[in-house]
DODOGU-336472 format. One record per residue (C-alpha): x, y, z; residue in three letters; residue number from 1. Coordinates in steps of 0.5 Angstrom, whole numbers. Layout:
BEGIN
(vovex (X, Y, Z), "ala", NUM)
...
This chain:
BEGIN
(vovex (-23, 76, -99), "unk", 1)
(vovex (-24, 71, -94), "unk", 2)
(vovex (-21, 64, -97), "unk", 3)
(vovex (-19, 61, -90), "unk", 4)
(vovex (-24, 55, -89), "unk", 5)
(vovex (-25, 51, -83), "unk", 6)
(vovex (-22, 43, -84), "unk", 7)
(vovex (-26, 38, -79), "unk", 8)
(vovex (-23, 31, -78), "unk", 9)
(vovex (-26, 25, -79), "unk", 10)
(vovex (-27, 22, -73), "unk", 11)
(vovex (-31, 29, -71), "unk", 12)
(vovex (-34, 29, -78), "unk", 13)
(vovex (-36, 22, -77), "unk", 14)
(vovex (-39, 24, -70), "unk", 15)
(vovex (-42, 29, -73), "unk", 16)
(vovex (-46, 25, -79), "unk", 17)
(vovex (-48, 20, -73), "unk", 18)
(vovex (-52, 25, -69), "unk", 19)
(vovex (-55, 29, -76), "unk", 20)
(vovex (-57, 21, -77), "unk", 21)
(vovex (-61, 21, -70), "unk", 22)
(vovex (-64, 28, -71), "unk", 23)
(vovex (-67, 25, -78), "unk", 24)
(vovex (-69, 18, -75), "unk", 25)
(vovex (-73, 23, -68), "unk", 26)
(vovex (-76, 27, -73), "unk", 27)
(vovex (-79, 22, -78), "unk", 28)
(vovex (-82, 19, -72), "unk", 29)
(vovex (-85, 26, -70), "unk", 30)
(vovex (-81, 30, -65), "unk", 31)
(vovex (-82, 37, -68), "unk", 32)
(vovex (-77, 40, -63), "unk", 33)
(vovex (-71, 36, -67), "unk", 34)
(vovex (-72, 40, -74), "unk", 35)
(vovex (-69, 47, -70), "unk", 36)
(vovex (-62, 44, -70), "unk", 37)
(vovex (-63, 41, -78), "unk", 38)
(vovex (-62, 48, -80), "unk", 39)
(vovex (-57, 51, -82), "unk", 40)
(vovex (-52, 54, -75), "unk", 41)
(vovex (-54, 61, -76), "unk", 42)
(vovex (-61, 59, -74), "unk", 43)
(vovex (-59, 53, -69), "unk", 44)
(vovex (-55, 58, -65), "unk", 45)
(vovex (-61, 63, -65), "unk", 46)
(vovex (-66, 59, -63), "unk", 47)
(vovex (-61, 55, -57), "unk", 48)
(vovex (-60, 62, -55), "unk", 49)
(vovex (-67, 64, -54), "unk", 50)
(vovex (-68, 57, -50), "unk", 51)
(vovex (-63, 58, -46), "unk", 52)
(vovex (-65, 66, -45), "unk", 53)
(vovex (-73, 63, -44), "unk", 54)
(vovex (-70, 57, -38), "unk", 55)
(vovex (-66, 63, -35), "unk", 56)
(vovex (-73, 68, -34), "unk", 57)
(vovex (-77, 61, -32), "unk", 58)
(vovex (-72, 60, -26), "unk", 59)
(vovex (-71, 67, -24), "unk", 60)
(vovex (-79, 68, -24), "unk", 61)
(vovex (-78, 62, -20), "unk", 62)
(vovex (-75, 64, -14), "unk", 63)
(vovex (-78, 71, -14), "unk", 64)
(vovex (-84, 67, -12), "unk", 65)
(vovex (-81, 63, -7), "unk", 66)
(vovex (-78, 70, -4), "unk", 67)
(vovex (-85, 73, -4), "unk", 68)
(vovex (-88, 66, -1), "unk", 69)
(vovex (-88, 66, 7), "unk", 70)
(vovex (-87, 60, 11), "unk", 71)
(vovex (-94, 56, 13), "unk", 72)
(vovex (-93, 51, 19), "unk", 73)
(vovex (-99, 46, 19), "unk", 74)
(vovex (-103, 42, 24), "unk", 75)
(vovex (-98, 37, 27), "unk", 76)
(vovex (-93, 43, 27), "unk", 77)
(vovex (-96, 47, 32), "unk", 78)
(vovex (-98, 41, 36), "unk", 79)
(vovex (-91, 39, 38), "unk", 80)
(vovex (-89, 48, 39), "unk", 81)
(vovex (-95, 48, 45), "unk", 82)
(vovex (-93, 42, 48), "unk", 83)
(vovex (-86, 43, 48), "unk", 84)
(vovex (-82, 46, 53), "unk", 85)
(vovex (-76, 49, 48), "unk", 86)
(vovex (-83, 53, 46), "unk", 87)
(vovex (-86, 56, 53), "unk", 88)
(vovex (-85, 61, 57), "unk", 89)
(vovex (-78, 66, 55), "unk", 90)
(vovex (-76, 60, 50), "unk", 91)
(vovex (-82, 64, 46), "unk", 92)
(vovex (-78, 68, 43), "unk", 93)
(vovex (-75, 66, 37), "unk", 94)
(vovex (-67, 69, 38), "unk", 95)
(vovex (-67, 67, 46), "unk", 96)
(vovex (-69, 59, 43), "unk", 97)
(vovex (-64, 59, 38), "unk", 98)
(vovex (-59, 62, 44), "unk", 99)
(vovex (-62, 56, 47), "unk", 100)
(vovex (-61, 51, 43), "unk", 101)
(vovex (-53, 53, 41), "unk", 102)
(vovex (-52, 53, 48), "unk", 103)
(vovex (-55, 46, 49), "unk", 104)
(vovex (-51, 44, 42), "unk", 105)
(vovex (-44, 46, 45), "unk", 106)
(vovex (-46, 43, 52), "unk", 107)
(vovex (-47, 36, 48), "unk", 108)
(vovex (-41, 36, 45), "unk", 109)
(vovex (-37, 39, 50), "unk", 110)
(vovex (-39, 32, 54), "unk", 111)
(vovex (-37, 27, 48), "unk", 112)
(vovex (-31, 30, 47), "unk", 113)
(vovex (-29, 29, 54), "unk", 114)
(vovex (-33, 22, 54), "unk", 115)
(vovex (-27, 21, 47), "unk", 116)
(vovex (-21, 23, 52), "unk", 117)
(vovex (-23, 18, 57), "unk", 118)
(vovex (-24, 13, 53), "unk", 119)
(vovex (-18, 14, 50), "unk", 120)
(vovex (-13, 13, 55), "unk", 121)
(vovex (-8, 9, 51), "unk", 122)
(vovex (-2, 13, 49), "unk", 123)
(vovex (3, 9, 44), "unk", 124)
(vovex (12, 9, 46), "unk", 125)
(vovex (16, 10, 41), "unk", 126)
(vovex (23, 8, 40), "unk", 127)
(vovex (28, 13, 42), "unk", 128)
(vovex (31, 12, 35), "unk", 129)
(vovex (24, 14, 32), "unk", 130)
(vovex (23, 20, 35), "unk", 131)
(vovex (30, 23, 33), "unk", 132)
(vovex (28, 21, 26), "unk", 133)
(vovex (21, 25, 27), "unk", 134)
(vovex (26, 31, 30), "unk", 135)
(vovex (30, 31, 25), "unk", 136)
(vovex (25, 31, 19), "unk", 137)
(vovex (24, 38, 17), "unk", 138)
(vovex (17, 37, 15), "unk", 139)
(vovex (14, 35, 21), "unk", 140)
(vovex (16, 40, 25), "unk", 141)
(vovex (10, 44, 27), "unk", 142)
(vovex (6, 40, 26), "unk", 143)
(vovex (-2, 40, 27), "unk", 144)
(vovex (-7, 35, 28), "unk", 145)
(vovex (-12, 37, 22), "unk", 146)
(vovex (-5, 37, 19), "unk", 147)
(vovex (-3, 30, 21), "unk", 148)
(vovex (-9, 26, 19), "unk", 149)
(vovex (-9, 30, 12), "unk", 150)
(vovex (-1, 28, 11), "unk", 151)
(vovex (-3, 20, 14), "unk", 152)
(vovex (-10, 21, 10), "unk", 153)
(vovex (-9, 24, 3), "unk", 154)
(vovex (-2, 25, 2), "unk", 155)
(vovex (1, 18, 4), "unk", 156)
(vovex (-5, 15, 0), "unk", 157)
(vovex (-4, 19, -6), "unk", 158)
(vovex (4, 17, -5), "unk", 159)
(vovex (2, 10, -5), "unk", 160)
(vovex (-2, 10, -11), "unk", 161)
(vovex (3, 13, -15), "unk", 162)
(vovex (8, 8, -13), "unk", 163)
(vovex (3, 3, -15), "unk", 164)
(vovex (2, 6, -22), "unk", 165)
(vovex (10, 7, -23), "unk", 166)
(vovex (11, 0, -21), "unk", 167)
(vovex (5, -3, -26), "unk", 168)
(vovex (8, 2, -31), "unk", 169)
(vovex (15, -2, -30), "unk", 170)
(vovex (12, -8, -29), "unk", 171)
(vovex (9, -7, -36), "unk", 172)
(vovex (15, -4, -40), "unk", 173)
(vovex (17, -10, -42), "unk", 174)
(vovex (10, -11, -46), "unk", 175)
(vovex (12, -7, -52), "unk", 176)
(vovex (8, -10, -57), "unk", 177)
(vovex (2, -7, -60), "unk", 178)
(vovex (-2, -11, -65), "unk", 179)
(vovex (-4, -6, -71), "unk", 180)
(vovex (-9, -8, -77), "unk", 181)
(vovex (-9, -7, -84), "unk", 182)
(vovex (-13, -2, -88), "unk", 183)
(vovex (-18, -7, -90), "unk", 184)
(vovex (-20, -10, -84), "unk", 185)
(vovex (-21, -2, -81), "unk", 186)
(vovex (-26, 0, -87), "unk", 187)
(vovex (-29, -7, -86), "unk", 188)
(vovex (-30, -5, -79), "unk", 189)
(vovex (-33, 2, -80), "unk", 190)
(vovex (-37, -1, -85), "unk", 191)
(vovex (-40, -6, -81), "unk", 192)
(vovex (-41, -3, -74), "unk", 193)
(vovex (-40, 5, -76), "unk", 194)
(vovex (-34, 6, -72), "unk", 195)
(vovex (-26, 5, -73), "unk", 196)
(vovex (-23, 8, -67), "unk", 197)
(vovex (-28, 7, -61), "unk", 198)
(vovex (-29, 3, -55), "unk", 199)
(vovex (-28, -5, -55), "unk", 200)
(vovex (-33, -6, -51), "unk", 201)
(vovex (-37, -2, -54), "unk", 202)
(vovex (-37, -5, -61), "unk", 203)
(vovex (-38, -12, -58), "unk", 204)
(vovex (-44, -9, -55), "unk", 205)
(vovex (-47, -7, -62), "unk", 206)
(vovex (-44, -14, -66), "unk", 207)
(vovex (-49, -17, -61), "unk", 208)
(vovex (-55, -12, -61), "unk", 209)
(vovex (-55, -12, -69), "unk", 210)
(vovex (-55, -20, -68), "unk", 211)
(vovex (-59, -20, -63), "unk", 212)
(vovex (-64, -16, -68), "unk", 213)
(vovex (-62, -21, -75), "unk", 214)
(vovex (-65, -26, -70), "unk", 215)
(vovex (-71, -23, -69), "unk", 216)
(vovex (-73, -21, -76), "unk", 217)
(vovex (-71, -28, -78), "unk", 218)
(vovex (-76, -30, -73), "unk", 219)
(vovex (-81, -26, -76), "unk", 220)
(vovex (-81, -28, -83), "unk", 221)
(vovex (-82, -34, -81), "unk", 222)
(vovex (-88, -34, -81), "unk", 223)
(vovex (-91, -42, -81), "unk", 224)
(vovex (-95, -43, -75), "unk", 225)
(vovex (-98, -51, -76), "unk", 226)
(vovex (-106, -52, -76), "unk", 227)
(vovex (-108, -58, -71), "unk", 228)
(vovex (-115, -62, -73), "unk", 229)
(vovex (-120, -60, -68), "unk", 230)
(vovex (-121, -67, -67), "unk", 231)
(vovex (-116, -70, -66), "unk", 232)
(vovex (-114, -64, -60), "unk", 233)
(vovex (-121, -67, -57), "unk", 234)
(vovex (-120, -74, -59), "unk", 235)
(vovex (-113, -75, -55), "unk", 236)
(vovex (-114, -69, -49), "unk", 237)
(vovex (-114, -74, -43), "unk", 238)
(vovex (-107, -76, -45), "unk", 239)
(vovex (-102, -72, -41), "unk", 240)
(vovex (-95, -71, -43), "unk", 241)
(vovex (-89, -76, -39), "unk", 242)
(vovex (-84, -71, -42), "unk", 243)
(vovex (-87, -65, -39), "unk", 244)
(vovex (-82, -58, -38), "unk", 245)
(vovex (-80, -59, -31), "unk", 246)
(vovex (-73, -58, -28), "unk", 247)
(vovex (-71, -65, -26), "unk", 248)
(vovex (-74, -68, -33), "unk", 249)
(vovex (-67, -71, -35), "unk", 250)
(vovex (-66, -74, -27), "unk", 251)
(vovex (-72, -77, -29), "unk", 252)
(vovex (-71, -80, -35), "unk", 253)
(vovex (-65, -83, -32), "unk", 254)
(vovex (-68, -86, -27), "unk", 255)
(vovex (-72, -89, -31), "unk", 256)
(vovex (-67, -92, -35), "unk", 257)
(vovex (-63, -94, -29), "unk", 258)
(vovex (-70, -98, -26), "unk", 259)
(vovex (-71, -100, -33), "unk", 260)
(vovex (-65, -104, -33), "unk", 261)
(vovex (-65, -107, -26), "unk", 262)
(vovex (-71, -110, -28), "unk", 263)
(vovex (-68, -113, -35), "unk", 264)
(vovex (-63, -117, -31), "unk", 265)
(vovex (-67, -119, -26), "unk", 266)
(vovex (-71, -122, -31), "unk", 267)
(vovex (-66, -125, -35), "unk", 268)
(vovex (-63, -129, -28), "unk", 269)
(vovex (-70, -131, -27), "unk", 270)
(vovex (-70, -135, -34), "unk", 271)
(vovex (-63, -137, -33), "unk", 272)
(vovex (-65, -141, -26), "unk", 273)
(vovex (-72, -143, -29), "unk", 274)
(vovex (-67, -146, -36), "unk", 275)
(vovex (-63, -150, -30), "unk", 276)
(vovex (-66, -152, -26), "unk", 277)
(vovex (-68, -160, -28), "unk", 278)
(vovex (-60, -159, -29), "unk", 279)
(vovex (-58, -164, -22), "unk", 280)
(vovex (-52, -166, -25), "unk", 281)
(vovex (-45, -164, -21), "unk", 282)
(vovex (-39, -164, -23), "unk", 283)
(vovex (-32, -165, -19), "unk", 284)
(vovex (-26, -162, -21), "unk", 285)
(vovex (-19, -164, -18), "unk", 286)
(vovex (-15, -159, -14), "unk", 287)
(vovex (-11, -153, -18), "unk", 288)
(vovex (-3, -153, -20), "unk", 289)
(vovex (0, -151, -13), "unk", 290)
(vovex (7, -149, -15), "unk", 291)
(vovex (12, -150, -9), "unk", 292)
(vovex (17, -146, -7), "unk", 293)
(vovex (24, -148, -7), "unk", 294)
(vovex (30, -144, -6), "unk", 295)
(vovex (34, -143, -13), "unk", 296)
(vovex (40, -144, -14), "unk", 297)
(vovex (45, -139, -18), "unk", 298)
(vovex (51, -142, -19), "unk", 299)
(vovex (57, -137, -19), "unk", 300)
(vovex (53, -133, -13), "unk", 301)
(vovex (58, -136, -8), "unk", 302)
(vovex (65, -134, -13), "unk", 303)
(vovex (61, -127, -13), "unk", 304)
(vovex (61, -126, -5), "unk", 305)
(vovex (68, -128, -4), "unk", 306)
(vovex (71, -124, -10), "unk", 307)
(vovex (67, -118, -7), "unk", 308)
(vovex (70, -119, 0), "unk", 309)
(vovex (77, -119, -2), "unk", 310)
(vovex (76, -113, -7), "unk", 311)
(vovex (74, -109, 0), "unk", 312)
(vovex (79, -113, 4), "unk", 313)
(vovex (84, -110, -2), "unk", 314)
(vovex (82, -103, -1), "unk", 315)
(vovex (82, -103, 6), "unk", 316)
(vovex (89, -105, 6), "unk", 317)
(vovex (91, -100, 0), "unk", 318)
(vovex (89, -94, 5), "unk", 319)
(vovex (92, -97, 11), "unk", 320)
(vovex (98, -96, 8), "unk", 321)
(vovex (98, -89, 5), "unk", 322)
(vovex (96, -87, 11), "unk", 323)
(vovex (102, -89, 15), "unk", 324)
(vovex (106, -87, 9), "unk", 325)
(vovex (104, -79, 6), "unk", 326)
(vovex (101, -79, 15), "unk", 327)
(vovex (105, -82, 19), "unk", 328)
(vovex (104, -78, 25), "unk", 329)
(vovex (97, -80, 25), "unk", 330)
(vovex (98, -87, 27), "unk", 331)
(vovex (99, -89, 35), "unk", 332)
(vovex (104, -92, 39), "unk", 333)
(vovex (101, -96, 43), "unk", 334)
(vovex (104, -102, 44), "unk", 335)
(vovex (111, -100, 42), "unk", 336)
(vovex (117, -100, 46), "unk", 337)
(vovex (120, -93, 44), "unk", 338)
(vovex (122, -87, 48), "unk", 339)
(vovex (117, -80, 46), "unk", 340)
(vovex (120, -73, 47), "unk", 341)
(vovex (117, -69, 51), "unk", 342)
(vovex (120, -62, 52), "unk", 343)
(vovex (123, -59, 59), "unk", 344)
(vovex (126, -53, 62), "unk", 345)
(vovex (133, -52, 66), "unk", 346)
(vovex (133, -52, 73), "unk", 347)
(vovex (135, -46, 78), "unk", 348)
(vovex (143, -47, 80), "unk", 349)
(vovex (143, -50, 86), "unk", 350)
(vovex (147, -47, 92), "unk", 351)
């Protein structure tokens, strides 16, 4: 009567056929304890069930023993009680000690909390218009000093990250493209690493150990090993190695090369000395071509200036006369004979 069945999907069918597969690959190795969870579920959660009913009566059974045990003060214990005062006299007595040590406690604190005001004495001015605004703000009004540091602590922290996550979400809104892969290249990817949809990191882990591990398998199917002549081992043992694995073997080497080379030239001009040296012959040469330097003559270049100058002299006239002609108020009249008006006012009438 009952024909509703259960569907799972595939990524929790693939995670549950993983974990089957380990099961089988722990029990092959002989760890019986994994055969309880290859049954069928029935049986899986009846024997999880007796686990767990077995771990609760250990720990219960655990501490009822600790309840029963008594407290055990050992050697060093019981030398520092006789020697102390805290232990001596009225301070025997476990509750005067305790009030003892309680009263001490509030003592030391009182003095740190008065060495912290002292020490503080700087107290912070704010502008008139900073504290109209702190007045006015509903949130703030009543407000105590553990709710002070829980606003500046906790809450403006918590504001400035969200702000931080909003303005990353708008930055990367404009970034829309999601790349996507065909149906082959996901069945390609399940078949190789067993996932399609996991963690990146994750599958570039597992490509990395299986390579790992094909190169090990390489390795041990190679499985040549040269044999050397006893012989020849003993006949060339007093001969060391030039090449030896060191860290500055390449510095080495080129250093030998370098020294090499210097040597070769040294050489060479050794035999070319010894090659010339019967050769006493000397020649003499005449002194090189010295090309005198003299000014050049450009013909056209004195037209050129003139042309130029009169050009200038052109312009400068053009615009002298436009500006007596279109500003006619900009030019002086210094050195002209003429009357300029000036204004006046009538005199009072005289009696």
């Amino acid at each position: 009567e009952h024909f509703f069945q259960p569907t799972i999907s595939n990524r929790s069918e693939r995670l549950v056929q993983r974990k089957r597969d380990m099961l089988y690959r722990s029990a092959s190795h002989g760890q019986v304890e994994c055969l309880k969870q290859l049954g069928p579920v029935e049986e899986r959660l009846y024997a999880e069930a007796q686990e767990k009913e077995q771990r609760r009566a250990a720990l219960q059974e655990f501490h009822n023993e600790e309840l029963q045990s008594f407290p055990s003060v050992d050697d060093t214990s019981r030398r520092i009680c006789k020697a102390s005062v805290y232990f001596q006299g009225p301070q025997q007595d476990f509750l005067t000690r305790q009030e003892t040590f309680e009263l001490a406690k509030q003592k030391r604190m009182d003095v740190r909390a008065q060495h912290l005001e002292t020490e503080c004495s700087f107290q912070p001015k704010i502008t008139e218009t900073s504290r109209q605004l702190v007045c006015n703000n509903v949130e703030l009004l009543g407000e105590t000093l553990d709710e002070r540091i829980q606003r500046l602590a906790v809450r403006d922290a918590e504001r400035r990250e969200q702000l931080r996550q909003d303005l990353e979400e708008l930055h990367h809104k404009d970034y829309t493209f999601k790349p996507e892969i065909n149906p082959v290249s996901q069945v390609l990817a399940a078949s190789r690493l067993d996932i399609s949809n996991g963690d990146a990191h994750e599958r570039l882990y597992r490509s990395g150990l299986s390579k790992s591990q094909r190169d090990d398998s390489v390795r041990s199917d190679c499985s040549f090993r040269p044999q050397l002549d006893p012989r020849s081992s003993k006949r060339f043992a007093h001969v060391k190695s030039r090449y030896a694995k060191r860290p500055d073997l390449m510095e080495n080497i080129r250093q030998e090369q370098e020294k090499k080379a210097e040597y070769l030239l040294e050489r060479r001009r050794e035999l070319e000395e010894e090659r010339t040296a019967d050769c006493t012959f000397t020649p003499s040469v005449t002194e090189g071509f010295q090309d005198i330097q003299r000014p050049v003559a450009v013909s056209g270049l004195d037209r050129f200036f003139e042309l130029r100058t009169l050009a200038l002299k052109k312009q400068q006239e053009q615009m002298e006369r436009e500006q007596r002609v279109f500003r006619p108020e900009s030019v002086g009249h210094q050195g002209l004979n003429v009357t300029v008006p000036e204004p006046f006012q009538f005199g009072s009438q005289m009696t």
